[in-house]
DOKOLLUM-277362 format. One record per atom (N, C-alpha, C): x, y, z. Coordinates in pm, whole numbers, padded with zeros to 5 digits, always signed. Layout:
<pts>
XYZ
...
</pts>
This chain:
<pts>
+00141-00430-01443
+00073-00353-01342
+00087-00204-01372
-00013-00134-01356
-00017-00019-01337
-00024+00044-01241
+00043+00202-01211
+00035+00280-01047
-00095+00343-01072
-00145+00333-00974
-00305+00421-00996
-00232+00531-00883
-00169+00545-00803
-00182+00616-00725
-00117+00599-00620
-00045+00722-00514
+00038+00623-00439
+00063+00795-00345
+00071+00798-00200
+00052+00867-00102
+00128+00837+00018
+00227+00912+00085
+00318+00910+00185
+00267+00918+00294
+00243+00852+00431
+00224+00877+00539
+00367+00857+00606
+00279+00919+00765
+00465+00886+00858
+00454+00757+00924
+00561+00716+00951
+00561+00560+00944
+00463+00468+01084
+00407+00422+01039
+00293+00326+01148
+00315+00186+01089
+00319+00117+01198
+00302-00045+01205
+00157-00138+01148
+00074-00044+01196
-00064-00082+01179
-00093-00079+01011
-00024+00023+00932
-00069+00010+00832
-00045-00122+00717
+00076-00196+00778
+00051-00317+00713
-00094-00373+00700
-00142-00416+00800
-00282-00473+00826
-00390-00396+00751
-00409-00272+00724
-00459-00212+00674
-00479-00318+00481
-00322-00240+00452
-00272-00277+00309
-00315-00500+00287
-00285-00547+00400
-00314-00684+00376
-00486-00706+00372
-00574-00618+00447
-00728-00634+00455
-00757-00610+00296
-00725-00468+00246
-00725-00450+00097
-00701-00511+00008
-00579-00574+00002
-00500-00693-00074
-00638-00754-00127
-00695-00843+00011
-00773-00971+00061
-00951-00933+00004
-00936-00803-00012
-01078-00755+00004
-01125-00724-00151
-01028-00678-00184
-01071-00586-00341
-00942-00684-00473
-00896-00795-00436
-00848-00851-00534
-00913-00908-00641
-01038-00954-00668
-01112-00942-00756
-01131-00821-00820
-01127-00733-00813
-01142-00575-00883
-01040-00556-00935
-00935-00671-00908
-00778-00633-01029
-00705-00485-00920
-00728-00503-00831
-00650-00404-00795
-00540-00494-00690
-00425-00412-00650
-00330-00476-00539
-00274-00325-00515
-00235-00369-00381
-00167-00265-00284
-00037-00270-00236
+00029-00191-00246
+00181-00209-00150
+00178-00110-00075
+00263-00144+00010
+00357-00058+00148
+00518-00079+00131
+00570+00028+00145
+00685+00046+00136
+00781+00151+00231
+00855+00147+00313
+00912+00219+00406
+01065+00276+00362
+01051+00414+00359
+01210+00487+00319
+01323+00438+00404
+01418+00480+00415
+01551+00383+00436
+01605+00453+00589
+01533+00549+00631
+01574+00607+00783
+01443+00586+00865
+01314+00504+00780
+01222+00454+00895
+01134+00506+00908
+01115+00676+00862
+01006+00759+00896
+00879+00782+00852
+00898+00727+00707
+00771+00740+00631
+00754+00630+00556
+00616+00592+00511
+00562+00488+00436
+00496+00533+00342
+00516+00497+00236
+00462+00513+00101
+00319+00423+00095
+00184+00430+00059
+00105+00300-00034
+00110+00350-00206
+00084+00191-00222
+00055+00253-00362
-00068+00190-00365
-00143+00213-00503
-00242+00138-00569
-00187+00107-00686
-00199+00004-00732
-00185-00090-00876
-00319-00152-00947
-00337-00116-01058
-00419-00181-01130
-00353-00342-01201
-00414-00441-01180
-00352-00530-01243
-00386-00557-01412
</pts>
């Protein structure tokens, strides 16, 4: 996998759902998404991955 790209927001619940619609939506295009949350809660990372 490759990082295509990857952007910090402050931390929201909702954005799982977001990252799982994407997953579901654009996995044929070889792409995948993560979410990831820093260790005091406040912010969430996505990334983009090229597969």
């Amino acid at each position: 996998m490759r990082l295509l790209a990857s952007k910090s927001f402050a931390s929201n619940d909702e954005l799982y759902k977001i990252v799982d619609l994407l997953n579901k939506t654009l996995k044929d295009f070889n792409l995948m998404f993560g979410l990831s949350k820093d260790t005091n809660g406040k912010t969430m990372t996505l990334s983009i991955y090229e597969v």
